[in-house]
C-alpha positions as CSV (number, residue, x, y, z in Angstrom):
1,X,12.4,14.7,18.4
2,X,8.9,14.6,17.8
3,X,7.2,15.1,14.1
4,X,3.7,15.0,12.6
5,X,2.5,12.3,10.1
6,X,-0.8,13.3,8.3
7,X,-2.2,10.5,6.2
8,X,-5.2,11.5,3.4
9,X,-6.9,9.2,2.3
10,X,-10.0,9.3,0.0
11,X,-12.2,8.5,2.6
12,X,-10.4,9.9,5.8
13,X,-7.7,12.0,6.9
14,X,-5.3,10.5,9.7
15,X,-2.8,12.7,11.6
16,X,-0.6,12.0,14.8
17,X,2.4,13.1,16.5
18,X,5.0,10.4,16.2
19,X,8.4,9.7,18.3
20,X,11.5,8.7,16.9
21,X,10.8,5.0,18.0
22,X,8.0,5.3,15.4
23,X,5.4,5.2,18.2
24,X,2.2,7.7,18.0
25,X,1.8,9.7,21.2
26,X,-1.5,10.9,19.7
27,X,-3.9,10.8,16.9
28,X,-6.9,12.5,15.0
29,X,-9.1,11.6,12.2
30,X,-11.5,13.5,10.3
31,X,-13.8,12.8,6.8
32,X,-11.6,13.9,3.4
33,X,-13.6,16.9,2.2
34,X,-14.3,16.8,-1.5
35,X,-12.9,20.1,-2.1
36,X,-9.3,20.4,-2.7
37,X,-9.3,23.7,-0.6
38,X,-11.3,22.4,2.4
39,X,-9.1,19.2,2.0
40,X,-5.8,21.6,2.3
41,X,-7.7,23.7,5.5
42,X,-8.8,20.4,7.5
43,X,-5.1,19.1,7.0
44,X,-3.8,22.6,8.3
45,X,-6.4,22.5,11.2
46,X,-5.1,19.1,12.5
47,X,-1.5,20.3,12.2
48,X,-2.3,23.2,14.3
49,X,-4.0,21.0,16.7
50,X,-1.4,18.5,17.2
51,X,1.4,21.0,17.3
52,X,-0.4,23.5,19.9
53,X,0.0,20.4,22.3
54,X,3.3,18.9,21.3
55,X,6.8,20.4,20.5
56,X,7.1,19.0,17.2
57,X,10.1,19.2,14.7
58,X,8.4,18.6,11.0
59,X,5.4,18.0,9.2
60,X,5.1,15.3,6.9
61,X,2.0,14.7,4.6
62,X,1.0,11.3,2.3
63,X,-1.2,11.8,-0.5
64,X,-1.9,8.6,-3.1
65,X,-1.0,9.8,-6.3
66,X,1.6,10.5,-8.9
67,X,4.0,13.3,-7.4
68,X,6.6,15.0,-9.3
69,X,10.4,14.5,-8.8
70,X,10.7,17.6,-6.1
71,X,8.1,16.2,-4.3
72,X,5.9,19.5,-4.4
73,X,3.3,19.1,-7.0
74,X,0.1,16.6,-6.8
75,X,0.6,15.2,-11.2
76,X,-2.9,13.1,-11.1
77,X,-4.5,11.6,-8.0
78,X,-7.2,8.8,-8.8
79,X,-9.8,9.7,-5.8
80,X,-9.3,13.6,-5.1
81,X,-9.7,16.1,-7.5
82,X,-5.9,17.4,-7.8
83,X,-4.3,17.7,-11.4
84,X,-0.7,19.2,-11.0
85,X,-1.7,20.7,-8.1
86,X,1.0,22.3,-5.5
87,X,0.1,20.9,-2.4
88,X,3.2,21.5,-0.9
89,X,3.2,25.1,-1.2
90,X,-0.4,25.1,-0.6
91,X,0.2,23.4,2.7
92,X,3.2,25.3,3.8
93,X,1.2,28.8,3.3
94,X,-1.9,27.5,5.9
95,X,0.4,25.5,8.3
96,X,3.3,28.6,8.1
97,X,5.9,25.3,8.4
98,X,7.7,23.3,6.1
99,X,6.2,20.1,4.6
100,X,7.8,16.7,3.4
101,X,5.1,15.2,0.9
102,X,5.2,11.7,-0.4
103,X,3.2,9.4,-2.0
104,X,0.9,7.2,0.2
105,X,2.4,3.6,-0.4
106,X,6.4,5.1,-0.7
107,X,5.0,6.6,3.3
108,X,3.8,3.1,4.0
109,X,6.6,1.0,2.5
110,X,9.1,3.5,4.6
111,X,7.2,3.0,7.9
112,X,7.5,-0.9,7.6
113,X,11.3,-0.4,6.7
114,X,11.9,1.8,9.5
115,X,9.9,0.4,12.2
116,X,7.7,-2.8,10.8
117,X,8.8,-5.8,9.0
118,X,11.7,-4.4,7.4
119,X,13.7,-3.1,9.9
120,X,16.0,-5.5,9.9
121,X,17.0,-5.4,5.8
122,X,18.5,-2.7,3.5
123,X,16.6,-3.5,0.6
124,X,13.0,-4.7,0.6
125,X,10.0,-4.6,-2.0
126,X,6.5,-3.7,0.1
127,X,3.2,-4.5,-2.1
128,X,-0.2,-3.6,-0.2
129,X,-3.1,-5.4,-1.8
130,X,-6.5,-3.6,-0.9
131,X,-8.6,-2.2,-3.7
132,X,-6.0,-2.0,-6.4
133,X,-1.9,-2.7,-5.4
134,X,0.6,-0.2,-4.1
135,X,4.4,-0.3,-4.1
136,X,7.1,0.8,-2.6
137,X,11.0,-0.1,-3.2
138,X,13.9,0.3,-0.6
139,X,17.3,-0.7,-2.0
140,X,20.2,0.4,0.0
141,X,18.5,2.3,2.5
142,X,17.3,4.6,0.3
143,X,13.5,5.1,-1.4
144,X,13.8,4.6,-5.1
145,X,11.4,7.5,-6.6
146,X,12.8,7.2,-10.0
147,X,13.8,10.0,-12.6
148,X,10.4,11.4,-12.6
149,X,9.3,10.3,-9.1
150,X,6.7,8.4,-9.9
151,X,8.8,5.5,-9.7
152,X,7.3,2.0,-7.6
153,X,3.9,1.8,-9.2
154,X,4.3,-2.0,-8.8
155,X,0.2,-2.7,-9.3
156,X,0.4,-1.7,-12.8
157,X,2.9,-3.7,-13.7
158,X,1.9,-5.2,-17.2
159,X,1.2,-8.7,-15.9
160,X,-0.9,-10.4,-19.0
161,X,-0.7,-9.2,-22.6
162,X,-4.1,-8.4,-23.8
163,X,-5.4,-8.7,-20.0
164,X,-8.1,-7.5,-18.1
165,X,-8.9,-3.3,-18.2
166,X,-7.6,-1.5,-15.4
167,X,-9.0,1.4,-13.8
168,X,-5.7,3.1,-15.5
169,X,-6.3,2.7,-19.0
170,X,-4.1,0.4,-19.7
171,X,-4.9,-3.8,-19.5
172,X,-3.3,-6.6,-17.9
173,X,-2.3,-4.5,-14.8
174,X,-1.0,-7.0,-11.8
175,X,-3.9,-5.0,-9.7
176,X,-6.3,-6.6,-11.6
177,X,-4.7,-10.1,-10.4
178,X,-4.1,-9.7,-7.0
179,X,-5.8,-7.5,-5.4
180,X,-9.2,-7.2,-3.1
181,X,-10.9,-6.6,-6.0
182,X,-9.5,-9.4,-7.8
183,X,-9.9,-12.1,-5.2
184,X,-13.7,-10.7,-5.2
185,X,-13.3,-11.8,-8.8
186,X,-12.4,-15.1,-8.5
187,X,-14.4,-16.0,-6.0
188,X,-17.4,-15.0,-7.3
189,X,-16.1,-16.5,-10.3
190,X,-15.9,-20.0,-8.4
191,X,-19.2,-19.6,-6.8
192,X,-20.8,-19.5,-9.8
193,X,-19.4,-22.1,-11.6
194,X,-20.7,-24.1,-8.4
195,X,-19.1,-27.3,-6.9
196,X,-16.2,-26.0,-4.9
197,X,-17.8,-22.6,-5.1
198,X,-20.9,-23.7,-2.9
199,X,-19.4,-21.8,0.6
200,X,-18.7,-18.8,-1.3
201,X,-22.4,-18.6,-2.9
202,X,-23.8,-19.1,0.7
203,X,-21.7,-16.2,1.6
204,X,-21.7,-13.8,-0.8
205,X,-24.3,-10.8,0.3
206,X,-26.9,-9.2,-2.0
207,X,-24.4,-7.1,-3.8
208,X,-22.6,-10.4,-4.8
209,X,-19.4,-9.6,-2.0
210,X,-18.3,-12.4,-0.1
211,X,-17.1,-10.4,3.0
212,X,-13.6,-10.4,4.1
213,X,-14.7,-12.2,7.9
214,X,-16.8,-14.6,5.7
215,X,-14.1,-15.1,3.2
216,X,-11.3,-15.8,6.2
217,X,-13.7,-18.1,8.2
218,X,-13.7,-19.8,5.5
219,X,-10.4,-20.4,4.9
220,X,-10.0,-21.5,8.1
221,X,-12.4,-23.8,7.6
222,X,-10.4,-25.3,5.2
223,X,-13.5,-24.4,2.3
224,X,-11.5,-25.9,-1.0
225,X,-13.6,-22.5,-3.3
226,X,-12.6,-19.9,-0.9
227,X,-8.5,-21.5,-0.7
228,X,-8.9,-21.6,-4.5
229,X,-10.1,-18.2,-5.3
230,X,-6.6,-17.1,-2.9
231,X,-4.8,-19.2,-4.4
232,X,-4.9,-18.0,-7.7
233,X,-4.2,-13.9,-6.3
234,X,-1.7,-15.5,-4.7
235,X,0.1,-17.1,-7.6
236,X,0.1,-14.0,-9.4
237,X,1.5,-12.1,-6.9
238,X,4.0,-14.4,-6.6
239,X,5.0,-14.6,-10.4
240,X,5.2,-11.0,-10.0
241,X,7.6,-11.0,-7.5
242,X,9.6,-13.4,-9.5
243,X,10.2,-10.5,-12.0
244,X,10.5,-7.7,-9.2
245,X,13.6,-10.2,-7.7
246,X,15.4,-10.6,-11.1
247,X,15.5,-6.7,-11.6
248,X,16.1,-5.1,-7.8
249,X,17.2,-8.1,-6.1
250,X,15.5,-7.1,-2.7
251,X,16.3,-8.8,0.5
252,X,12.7,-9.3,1.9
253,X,9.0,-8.9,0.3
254,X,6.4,-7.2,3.0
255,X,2.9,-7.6,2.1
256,X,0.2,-5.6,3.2
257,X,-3.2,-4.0,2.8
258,X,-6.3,-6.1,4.0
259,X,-5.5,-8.9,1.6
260,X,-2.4,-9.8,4.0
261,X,-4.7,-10.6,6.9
262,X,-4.8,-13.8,5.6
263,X,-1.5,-14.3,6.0
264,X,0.5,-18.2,5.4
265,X,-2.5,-18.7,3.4
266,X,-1.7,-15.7,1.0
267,X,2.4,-16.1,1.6
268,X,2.6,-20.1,1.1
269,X,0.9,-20.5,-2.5
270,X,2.8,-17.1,-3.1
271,X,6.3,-18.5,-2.2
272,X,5.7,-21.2,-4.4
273,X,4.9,-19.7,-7.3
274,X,7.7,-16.7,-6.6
275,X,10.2,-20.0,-6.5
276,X,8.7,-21.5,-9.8
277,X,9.2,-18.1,-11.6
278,X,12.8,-17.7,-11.2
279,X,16.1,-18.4,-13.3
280,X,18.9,-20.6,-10.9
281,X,16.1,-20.7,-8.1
282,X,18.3,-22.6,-5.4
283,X,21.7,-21.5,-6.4
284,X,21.5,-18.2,-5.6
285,X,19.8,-16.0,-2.5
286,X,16.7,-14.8,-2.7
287,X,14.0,-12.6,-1.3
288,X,11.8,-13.8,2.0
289,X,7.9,-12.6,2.2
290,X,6.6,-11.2,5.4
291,X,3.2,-9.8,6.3
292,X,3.5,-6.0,7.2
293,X,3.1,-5.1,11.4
294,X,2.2,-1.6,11.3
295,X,-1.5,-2.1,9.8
296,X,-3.1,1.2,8.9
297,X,-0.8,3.2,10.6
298,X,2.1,2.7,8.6
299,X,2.1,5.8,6.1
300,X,1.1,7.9,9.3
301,X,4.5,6.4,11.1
302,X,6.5,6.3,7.7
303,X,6.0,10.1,6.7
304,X,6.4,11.5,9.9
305,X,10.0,9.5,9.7
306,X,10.7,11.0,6.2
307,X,10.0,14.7,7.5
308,X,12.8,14.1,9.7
309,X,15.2,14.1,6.8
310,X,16.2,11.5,6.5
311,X,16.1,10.9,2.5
């Protein structure tokens, strides 16, 4: 049984036809247009193109944002303009099939559950640090969308009272602590404060980015600013995890997002401070940390899965 995974991103739109192994048997990409309407025709375009050459059983279609409970109508997305928009139906009507639609991280957290680090567990917490911090929770086999389904918005977690202003509204967000953006934070915050922070100055570029090959060369390196400045993201998202464990009680954390790619470096200072956070650390099981396998492809893989049925 073959189904079709369509990914939209704010920057690109990834499609493929994907097996029940989880493996894509081919792919497409194309720019996100910047109207919701030639947004909804490129997604129907690809669908048509994948399914003209494959015999494929269901359509399923990730989207970041805040989707309601029946899992038809776009609430608030934070790089497209959609406000309670019904992208199902609006999909259906151009592709003429059904659609599954899910948020982005719930598609990518599936995908590692069903085919990537997770496979192995029935209840797993997957955070994906890039610009800001996604969620997805698993518990029991099943994807938690909540009573509104906008449950698993784990990077808005109120991390620290009185904290710094998210791109939400709110302040304190985890996102702001471990994130891309807020290891770009500290580090710049460490290069200027010099001392330790002298590799990072000589790498940040004329925008004041210390890029991510620069930042994991580095590392490697052993540079004591650049394993500081992770160090701290890394703490935080382990506290945070601490909390996560006390109230879901997962089996395994997967990390992902291009902050992962520095993986034992992110995961050991993380563990630590995920141990320090707990009640009864030691007397009781607890959560292991992984780095997620299926890279970008993972909301492709894991919403393709979901149109299958199988939540």
């Amino acid at each position: 049984m073959l189904n079709v995974g369509i990914d939209i991103g704010g920057t690109k739109i990834a499609g493929g036809v994907v097996d029940e192994a989880g493996t894509i048997l081919e792919q497409r990409r194309v720019p996100t247009p910047a109207d919701p309407a030639a947004l909804a025709e490129a997604v129907a375009v690809m669908v048509r193109d994948l399914t003209a050459l494959h015999d494929v059983h269901a359509v399923g279609v990730a989207a970041a944002g805040f989707i309601d409970v029946t899992r038809s109508v776009i609430l608030h997305a934070p790089n497209i303009d959609w406000t309670n928009e019904p992208l199902r139906a609006e999909l259906e009507g151009r592709i003429g099939r059904p659609v599954t639609l899910e948020n982005d991280a719930n598609a990518a957290g599936w995908g590692e559950f069903r085919f990537g680090a997770g496979r192995d567990v029935d209840n797993m917490v997957m955070l994906t640090l890039g610009t800001g911090v996604g969620g997805a929770v698993i518990i029991g086999g099943e994807l938690v969308l909540g009573g509104n389904g906008t449950a698993a918005e784990l990077g808005h977690i109120r991390f620290e009272r009185g904290g710094r202003p998210c791109g939400c509204g709110q302040r304190g967000c985890l996102e702001q602590y471990a994130s891309g953006r807020a290891l770009q934070r500290e580090a710049s915050e460490i290069a200027d404060a010099g001392g330790i922070g002298a590799g990072l100055a000589a790498a940040r570029t004329a925008d004041g980015i210390v890029p991510g090959a620069a930042m994991a060369e580095l590392i490697a390196a052993g540079d004591a600013g650049a394993r500081e400045a992770v160090e701290r993201v890394a703490t935080a998202l382990g506290e945070a995890c601490g909390g996560v464990q006390s109230v879901l009680d997962p089996e395994l954390f997967v990390i992902g997002g291009g902050v992962a790619d520095l993986g034992e470096h992110l995961l050991h200072p993380a563990r630590t401070a995920f141990a320090a956070s707990l009640p009864g650390y030691g007397q009781h099981p607890v959560a292991s940390f992984s780095i997620a396998t299926l890279g970008n492809d993972a909301g492709l893989i894991g919403v393709a899965d979901l149109a299958g049925g199988r939540v």
